[in-house]
N, C-alpha and C positions, 0 to 999 in steps of 0.2 A: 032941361038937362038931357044929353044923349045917352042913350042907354050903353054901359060896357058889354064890349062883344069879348066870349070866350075865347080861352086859347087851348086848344090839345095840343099835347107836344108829342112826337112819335120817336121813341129813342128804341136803338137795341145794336147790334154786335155786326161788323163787317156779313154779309150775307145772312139775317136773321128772316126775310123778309119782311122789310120795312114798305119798300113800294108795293107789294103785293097785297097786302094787309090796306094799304092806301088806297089801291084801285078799287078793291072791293067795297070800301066803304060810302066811298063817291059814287060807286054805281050804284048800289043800294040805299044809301040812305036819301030822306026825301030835303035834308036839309042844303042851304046854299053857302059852301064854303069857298073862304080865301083861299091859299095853300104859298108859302114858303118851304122849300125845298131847296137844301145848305147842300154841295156836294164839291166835290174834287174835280180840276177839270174843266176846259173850257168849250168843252160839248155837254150840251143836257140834254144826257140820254134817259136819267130817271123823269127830267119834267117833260119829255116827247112821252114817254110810257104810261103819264098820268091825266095829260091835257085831252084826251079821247072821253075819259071816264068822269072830267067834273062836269058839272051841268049847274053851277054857281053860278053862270052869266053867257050869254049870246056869245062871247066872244072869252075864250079860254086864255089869250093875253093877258087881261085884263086885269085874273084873279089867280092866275099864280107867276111868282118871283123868283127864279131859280137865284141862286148866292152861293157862285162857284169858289167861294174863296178857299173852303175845306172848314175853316171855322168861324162861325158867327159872331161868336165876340169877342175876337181880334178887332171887329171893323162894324162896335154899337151903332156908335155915331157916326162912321160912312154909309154904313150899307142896312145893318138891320133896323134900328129907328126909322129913317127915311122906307123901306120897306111895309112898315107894318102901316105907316101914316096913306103911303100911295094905295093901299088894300083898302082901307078905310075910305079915302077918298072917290076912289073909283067904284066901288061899289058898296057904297051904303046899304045895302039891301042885304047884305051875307050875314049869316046868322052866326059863326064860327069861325077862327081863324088857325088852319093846322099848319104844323112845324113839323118838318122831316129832319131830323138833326142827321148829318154824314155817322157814317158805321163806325168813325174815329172819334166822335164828341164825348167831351164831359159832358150832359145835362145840367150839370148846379149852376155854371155860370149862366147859362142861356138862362135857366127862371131865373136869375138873380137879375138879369137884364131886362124882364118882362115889367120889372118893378123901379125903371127910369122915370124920373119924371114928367116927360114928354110924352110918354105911351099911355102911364099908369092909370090914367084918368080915361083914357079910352077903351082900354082893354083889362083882362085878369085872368090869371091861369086859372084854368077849370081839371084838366087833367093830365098826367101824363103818363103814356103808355111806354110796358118796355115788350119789345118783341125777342125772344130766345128761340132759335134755330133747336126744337127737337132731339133731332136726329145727331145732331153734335153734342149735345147737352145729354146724351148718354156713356159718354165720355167725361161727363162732370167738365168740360170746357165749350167756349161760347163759338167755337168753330174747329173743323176736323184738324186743320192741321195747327193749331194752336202754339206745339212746344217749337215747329220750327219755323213759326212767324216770330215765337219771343224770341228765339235765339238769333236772327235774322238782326231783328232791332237792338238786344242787347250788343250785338258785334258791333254796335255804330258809336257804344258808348255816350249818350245821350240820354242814359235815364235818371240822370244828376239834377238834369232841370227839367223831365216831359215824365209823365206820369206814364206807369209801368201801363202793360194791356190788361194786367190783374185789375189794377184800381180802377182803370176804366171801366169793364166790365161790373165791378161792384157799386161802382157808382151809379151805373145806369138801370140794376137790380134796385139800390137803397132808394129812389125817388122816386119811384114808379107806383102810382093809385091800383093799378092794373098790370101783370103780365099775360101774354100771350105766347102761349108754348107752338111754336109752327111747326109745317110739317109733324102733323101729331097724327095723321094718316099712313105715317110707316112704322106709329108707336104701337103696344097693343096697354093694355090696361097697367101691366104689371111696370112698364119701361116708363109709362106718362106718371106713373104716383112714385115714381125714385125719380125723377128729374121736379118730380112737386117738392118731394123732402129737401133734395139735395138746394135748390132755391128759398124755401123757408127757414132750413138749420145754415146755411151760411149767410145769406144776404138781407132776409127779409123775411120774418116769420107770419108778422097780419097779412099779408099782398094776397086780393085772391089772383086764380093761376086759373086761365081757361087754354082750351084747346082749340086751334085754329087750325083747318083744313085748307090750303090752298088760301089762305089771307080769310076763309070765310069764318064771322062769328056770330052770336047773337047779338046785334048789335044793340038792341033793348037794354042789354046790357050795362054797354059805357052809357049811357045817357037816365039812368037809373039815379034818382035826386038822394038814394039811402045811400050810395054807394061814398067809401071813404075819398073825400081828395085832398088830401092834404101831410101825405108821405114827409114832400118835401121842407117843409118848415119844420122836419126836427134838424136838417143839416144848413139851412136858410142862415144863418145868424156867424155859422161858422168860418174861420178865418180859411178863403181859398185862392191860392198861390197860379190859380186859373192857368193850370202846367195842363199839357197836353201832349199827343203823340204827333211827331215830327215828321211828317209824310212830301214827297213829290210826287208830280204827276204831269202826267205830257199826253198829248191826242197824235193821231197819225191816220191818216185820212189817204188810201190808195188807191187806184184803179185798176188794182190788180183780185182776185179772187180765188176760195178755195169751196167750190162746195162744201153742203153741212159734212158728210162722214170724213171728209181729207183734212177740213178744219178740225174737227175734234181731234183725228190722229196726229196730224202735226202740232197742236195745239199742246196736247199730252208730252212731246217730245218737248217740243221748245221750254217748258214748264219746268220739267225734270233736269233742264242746265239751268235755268236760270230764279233766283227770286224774287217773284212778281208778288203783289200784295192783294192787288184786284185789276180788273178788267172789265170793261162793259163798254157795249156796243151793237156795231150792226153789221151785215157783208149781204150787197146786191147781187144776188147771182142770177145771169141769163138768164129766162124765159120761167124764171120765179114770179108770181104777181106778187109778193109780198117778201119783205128783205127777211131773214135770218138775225132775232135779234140773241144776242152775245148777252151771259153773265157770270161771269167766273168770279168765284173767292179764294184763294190761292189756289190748289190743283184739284176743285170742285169745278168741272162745266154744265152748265145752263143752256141750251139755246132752242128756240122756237121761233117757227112765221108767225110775223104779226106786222099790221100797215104801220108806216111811219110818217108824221107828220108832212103836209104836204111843203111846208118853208123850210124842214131841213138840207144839211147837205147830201145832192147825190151824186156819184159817180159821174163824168162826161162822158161814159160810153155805159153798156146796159152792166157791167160787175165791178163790182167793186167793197172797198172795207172802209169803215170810221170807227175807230176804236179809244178808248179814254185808259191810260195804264196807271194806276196807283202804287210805287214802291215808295221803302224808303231810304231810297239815295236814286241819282241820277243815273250812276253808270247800268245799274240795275234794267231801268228805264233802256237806256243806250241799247244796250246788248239785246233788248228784247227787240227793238224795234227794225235794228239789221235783222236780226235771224228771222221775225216776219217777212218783211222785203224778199229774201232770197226764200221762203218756202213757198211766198204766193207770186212768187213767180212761175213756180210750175206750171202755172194757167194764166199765165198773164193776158189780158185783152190790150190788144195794141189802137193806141190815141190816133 
């Protein structure tokens, strides 16, 4: 009889870091993992960020499955069933199989899906992780600009049938073995045990709460056999209407460029007209050896050098941008991607 391979599952909040917390573990840990990784978008900018750092098999293809649909289980039996089986098949040897749920996910349905009968006999949840952004979570919400992302989405009128971003966030607190409070390097002691209260008196009183630097932890830790896993089977059993948040997303791939400080200032501008949900990406600039990779969560920018996969897409000449935009509506989208167009043409590099 074959042995069941574990599953982690890594949930948490639009920009909590979830990749982050991911890459560090792959590079550190000595074990050999699968990785499925659920996102929005028809560029995999988070599985280009993460394919450097597994060392689960010769060949990084292999073992992880990017599942851009935004959510998992819309599409069990198209895409996540056949997934977990092709991990399994191709490399028999992975000790663990991690799950990057999108910053939009319920977690209840994805474990409920863990437990198909197709799968169930091969695999078992073993734990799952929630990741909390810190520095936003001193605010008592799960990202800085929180009240005008609900009101963004509430204008859409939609939360009749799509679960509010409250419940989402609670949900992804209630089933979590483990939290991981990020960015706890801009906390100081006093600010890290009020976002531990504020986590235990709403959401979750047993979860322990560790402090993660830059994705780094003890990782002795998750893999600790005393450690509780099993959050999730007190909401397991109950009736879920498997509602969600309602998102679009579009990519826009230019040959146009802004260096990093003209990107961040126009970036800032275009922000402040328009509302964008996330962004994530890359921008090739001239006689850079390494592209500028892009992470924004609504009017939060991110960006740093770092190599990019050598089969992605690049520019036809030496600058250029690929960018992945997450709102929720289209026009949103629209407007964002003229007012790019006309700001990086500033610098346009001519075809």
């Amino acid at each position: 009889m074959n042995k069941r391979i574990p599953v982690i599952v890594i949930s948490g909040f639009l920009g909590s870091g979830k990749t982050t917390f991911l890459r560090y573990l792959l590079r550190e840990s000595n074990k050999k993992f699968g990785l499925i990784i659920n996102e929005f978008g028809d560029v995999g900018i988070d599985g280009d960020l993460v394919k450097s750092c597994n060392g689960c098999d010769d060949s990084a293809e292999d073992c992880i499955i990017e599942l851009n649909n935004g959510c998992l289980c819309c599409t069990v039996q198209d895409d996540f069933i056949p997934s977990i089986k092709s991990l399994l098949n191709f490399n028999p040897d992975i000790e663990a199989i991690i799950i990057e749920t999108s910053g939009l996910a319920l977690p209840l349905p994805l474990i409920q899906a863990l437990n198909w009968p197709e799968i169930r006999t091969s695999i078992y949840l073993d734990l799952v992780i929630g990741i909390v952004n810190g520095e936003s979570m001193l605010k008592g919400s799960p990202i800085n600009d929180l009240s005008e992302i609900t009101n963004q989405y509430d204008e859409l009128n939609k939360i009749d049938h799509n679960a509010s971003i409250d419940e989402l966030f609670e949900e992804q607190l209630e089933v979590s073995d483990i939290v991981l409070i990020s960015r706890a390097d801009v906390l100081n002691e006093k600010e890290f045990n009020s976002i531990e209260n504020i986590i235990k008196e709403k959401f979750n009183s047993t979860v322990p709460i560790l402090k993660s630097f830059n994705g780094k932890i003890d990782l002795k830790y998750l893999f600790d056999i005393d450690l509780k896993k099993d959050n999730y089977k007190k909401f397991i059993s109950e009736e879920h209407d498997h509602n969600h948040v309602e998102l679009v997303s579009d990519s826009v791939k230019l040959n146009y460029f802004l260096d990093k400080k003209e990107f961040e200032k126009e970036i800032v501008n275009v922000l402040s007209e328009i509302n964008i949900l996330r962004i994530k990406g890359r921008i090739w600039i001239p006689n850079k050896s390494l592209p500028l990779q892009i992470q924004i969560v609504g009017k939060k920018i991110n960006t740093w050098y770092e190599e990019a996969p050598l089969n992605c897409w690049r520019p036809i000449d030496s600058g250029g941008l690929e960018l992945v935009v997450i709102a929720f509506n289209s026009e949103s989208i629209n407007k964002f991607i003229k007012k790019i167009k006309e700001k990086f043409k500033v610098l346009n590099v001519q075809i």
